[in-house]
C-alpha positions in Angstrom: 104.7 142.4 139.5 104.1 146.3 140.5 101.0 147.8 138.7 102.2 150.7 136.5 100.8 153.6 137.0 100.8 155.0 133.1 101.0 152.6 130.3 104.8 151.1 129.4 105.3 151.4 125.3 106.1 148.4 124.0 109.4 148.2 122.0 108.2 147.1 117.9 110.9 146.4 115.7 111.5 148.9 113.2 110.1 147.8 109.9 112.5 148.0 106.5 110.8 150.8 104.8 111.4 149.1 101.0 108.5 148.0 99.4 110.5 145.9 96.8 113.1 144.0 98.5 114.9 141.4 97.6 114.4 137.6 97.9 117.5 137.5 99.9 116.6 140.4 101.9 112.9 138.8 103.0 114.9 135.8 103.8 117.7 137.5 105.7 115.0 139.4 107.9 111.5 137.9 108.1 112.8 134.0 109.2 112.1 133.4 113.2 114.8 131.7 114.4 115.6 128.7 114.3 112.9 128.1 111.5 114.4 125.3 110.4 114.8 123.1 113.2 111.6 124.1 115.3 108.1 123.0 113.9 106.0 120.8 112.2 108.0 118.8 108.5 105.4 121.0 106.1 105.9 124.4 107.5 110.0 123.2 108.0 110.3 121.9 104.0 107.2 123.7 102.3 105.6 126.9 104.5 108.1 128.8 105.9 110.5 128.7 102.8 107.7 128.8 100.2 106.2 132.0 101.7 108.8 134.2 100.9 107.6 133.6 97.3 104.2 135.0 98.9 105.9 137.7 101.1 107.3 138.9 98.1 104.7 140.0 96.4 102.6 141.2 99.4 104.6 143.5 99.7 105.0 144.9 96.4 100.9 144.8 96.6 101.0 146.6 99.4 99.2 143.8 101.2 99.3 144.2 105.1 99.5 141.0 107.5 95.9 141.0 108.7 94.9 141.3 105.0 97.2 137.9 104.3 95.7 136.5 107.4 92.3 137.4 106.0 93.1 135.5 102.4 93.9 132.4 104.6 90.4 132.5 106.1 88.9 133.1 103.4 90.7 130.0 101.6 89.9 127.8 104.2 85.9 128.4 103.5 86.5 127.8 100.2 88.4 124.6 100.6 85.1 124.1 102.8 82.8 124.2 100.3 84.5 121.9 98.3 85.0 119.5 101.5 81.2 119.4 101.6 80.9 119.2 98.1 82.1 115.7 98.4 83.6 113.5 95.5 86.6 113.0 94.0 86.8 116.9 92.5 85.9 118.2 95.9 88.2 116.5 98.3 91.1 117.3 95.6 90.3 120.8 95.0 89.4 120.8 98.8 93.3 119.5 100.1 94.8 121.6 97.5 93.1 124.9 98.8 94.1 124.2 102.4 97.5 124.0 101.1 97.2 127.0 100.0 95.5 128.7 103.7 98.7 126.8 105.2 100.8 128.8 102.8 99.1 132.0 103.4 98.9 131.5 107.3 102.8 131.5 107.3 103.5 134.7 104.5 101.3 136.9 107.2 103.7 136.6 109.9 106.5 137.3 107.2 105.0 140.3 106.1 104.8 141.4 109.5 108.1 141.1 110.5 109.3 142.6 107.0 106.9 145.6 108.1 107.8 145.8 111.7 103.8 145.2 112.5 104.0 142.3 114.4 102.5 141.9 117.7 99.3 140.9 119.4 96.7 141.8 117.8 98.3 139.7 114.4 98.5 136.9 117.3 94.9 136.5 118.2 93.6 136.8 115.0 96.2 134.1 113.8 94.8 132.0 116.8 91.2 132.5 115.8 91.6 131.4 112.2 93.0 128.2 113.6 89.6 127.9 115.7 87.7 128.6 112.5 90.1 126.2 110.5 89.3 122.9 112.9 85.8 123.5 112.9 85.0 124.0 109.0 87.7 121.8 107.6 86.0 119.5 110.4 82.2 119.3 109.4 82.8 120.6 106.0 84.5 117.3 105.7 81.7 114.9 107.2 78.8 116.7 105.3 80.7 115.8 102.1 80.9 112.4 102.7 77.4 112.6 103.8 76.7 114.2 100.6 78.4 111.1 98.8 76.7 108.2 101.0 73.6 109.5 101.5 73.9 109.1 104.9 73.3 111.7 107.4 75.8 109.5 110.0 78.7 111.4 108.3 77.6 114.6 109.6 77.4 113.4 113.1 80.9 112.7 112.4 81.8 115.3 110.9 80.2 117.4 113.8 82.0 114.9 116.4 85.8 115.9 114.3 85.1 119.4 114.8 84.3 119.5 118.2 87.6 117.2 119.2 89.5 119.2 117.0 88.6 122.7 118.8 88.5 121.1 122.3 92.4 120.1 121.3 93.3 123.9 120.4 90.7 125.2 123.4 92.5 122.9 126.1 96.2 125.1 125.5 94.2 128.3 125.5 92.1 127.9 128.2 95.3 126.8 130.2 97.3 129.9 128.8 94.4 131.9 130.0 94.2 130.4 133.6 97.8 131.6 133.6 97.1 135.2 133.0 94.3 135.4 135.3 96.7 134.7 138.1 99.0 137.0 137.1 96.4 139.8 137.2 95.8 138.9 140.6 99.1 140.4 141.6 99.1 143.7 143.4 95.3 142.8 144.6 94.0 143.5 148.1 94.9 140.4 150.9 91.0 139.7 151.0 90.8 139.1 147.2 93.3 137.4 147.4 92.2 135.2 150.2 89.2 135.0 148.9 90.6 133.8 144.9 93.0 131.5 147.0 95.8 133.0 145.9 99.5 131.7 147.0 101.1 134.8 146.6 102.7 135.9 149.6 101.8 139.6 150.0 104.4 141.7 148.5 105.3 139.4 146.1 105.3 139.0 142.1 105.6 136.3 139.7 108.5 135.9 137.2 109.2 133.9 134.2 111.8 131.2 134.2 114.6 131.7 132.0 115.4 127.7 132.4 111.8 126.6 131.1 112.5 123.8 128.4 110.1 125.4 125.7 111.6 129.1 126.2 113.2 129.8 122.5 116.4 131.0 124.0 116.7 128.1 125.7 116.3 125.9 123.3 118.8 128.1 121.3 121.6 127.8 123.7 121.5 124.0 124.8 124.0 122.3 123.6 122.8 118.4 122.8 126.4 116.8 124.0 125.8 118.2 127.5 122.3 116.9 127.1 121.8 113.2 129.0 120.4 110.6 126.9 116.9 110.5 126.0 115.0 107.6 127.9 112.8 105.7 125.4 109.1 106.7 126.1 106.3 104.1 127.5 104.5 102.9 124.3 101.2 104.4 125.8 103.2 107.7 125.2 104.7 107.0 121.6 100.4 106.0 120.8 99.2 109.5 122.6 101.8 111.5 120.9 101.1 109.9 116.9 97.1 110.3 117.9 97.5 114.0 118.6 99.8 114.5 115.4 97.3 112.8 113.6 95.0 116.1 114.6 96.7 118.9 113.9 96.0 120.6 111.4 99.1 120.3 108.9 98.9 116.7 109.7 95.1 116.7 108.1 95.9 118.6 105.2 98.4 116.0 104.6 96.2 113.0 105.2 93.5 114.6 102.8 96.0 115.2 100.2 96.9 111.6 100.1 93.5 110.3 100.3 92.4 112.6 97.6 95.3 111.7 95.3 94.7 107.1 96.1 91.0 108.5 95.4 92.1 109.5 91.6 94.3 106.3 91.4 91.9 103.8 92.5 88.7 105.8 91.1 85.8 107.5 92.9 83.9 105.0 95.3 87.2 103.3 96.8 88.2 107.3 97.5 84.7 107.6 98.6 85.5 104.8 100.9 88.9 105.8 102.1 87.5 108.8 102.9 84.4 107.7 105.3 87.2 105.6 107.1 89.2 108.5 107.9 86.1 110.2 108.7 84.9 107.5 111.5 88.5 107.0 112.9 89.2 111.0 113.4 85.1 111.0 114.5 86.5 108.3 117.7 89.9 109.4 118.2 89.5 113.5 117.8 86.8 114.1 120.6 87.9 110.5 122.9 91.5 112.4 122.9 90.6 115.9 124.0 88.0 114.6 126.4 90.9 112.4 128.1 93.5 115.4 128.2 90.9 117.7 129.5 90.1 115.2 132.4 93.6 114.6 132.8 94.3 118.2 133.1 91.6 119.0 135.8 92.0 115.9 137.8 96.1 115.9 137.7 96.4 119.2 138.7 98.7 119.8 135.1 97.3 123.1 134.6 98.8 123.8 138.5 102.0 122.3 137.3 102.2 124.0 134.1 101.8 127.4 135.9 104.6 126.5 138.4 107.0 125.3 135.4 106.6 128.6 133.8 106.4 130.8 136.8 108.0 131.9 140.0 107.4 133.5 142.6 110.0 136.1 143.5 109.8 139.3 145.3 108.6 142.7 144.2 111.1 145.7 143.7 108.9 147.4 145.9 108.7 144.5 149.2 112.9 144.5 148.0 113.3 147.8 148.6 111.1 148.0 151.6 112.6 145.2 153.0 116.1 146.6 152.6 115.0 150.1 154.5 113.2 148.0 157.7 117.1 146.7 157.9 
């Protein structure tokens, strides 16, 4: 990849200039695609088409994206509070104001594509709410039922669910992160290079791959009967994958909800129960399950692999071109 030598403007999409559109309009424009196929079963049946509702009148407020984006953090420390609160009152009013974040975190990036505002910086701040999210909604959750026992073990747990729940969302960053800082590597000196161990050949750059399986487009354009047949996965698989849905985050709003709503069936202490079981299995499998994928990922060489299935090497223009002229 040449180094520019003047900054390249990045092409935004032009925002619709109303500032009372239509419900059909918002949902003509401000859907990504294929937003009802890709993505977890809440944001498919409740987020995405429920915030419209929300874009809606953000607009007409006059509400920008980062402001939404702010409303959802400052939900989720609410919901906190009542998490730690503990009680029957508390985890209900708790799981129905992270409903309410999860609704919010998906009318930002609808306002922002509405507007014509979306882009990085809406990104990152999206990505550290999530941060934020897991480790609240993680030890605002043990100190509650702490609160309810009397028993300081539950914020031990509840410190134990945070940190395996940020560890999760740190272990993709980080290895997003590893990416980029071999990308800026190209166009460096041969001794820094040597000296990083870099593979790139001198003259070279690295370029996406249009075939990689999680690119959008191709996900768009693959056509399932010229897919082959899915192989049924190992059982070890099957138990990894329902452990790691069972930590993300619309998964635990879900599992709170429900425990919160058997909690005012079956009356206070059996929720109170409930709850400190859900507690001390996310407490073993949240921080046992990042720890193993972390290990995994350094010893395995995945975050190696992961580079290669997203990049190439190809090239340069330039080592093209110069190439071309020493013929």
């Amino acid at each position: 990849m040449d180094r520019p030598t003047s900054p390249v403007p990045v092409q935004v999409a032009q925002p619709f200039v109303s500032e009372r559109p239509t419900l059909e309009q918002l949902r003509a424009r401000v859907h990504k695609p294929r937003h009802r196929q890709r993505g977890n079963r809440l944001a498919i049946h409740w987020g995405r088409p429920a915030a419209v509702y929300g874009t809606w009148l953000a607009i007409r407020w006059g509400l920008s994206a980062h402001a939404v984006t702010l409303g959802a953090v400052l939900t989720t420390l609410l919901a906190a509070l009542a998490l730690a609160r503990g009680g029957l009152w508390g985890w209900i009013g708790g799981a129905l104001l992270l409903h309410v974040a999860f609704w919010l975190d998906h009318v930002d990036g609808q306002v922002a594509r509405w507007r014509g505002t979306s882009g990085l910086d809406g990104v990152y701040f999206d990505y550290l709410y999530h941060h934020l999210w897991s480790l609240v909604v993680g030890f605002s959750l043990g100190w509650g039922v702490a609160r309810v026992w009397e028993q300081p073990l539950g914020i031990v747990a509840g410190f134990l669910v945070a940190l395996g729940w940020v560890l999760l969302g740190l272990h993709n960053d980080c290895r997003y992160k590893a990416f980029f800082e071999r990308l800026k590597r190209v166009g460096a000196e041969p001794e820094e290079r040597i000296a990083l161990a870099d593979p790139l050949p001198t003259g070279w750059t690295f370029q996406a791959r249009l075939d990689h399986p999680d690119r959008p487009e191709t996900i768009a354009a693959s056509d399932p009967i010229d897919q082959p047949p899915l192989q049924p996965a190992p059982i070890r698989s099957l138990m990894t994958q329902a452990a790691l849905v069972a930590c993300e985050p619309h998964q635990v709003v879900i599992a709170l909800t429900l425990l919160a709503l058997v909690g005012a069936m079956v009356g206070t202490e059996a929720g109170a129960v409930l709850m400190a079981a859900y507690l001390g299995s996310m407490a073993l499998l949240a921080p046992t399950l990042a720890v193993a994928r972390i290990t995994r990922a350094i010893v395995g060489g995945r975050i190696e692999q992961g580079f290669a299935a997203w990049f190439m090497a190809v090239p340069s223009p330039t080592h093209r071109r110069n190439e071309a002229e020493a013929h």
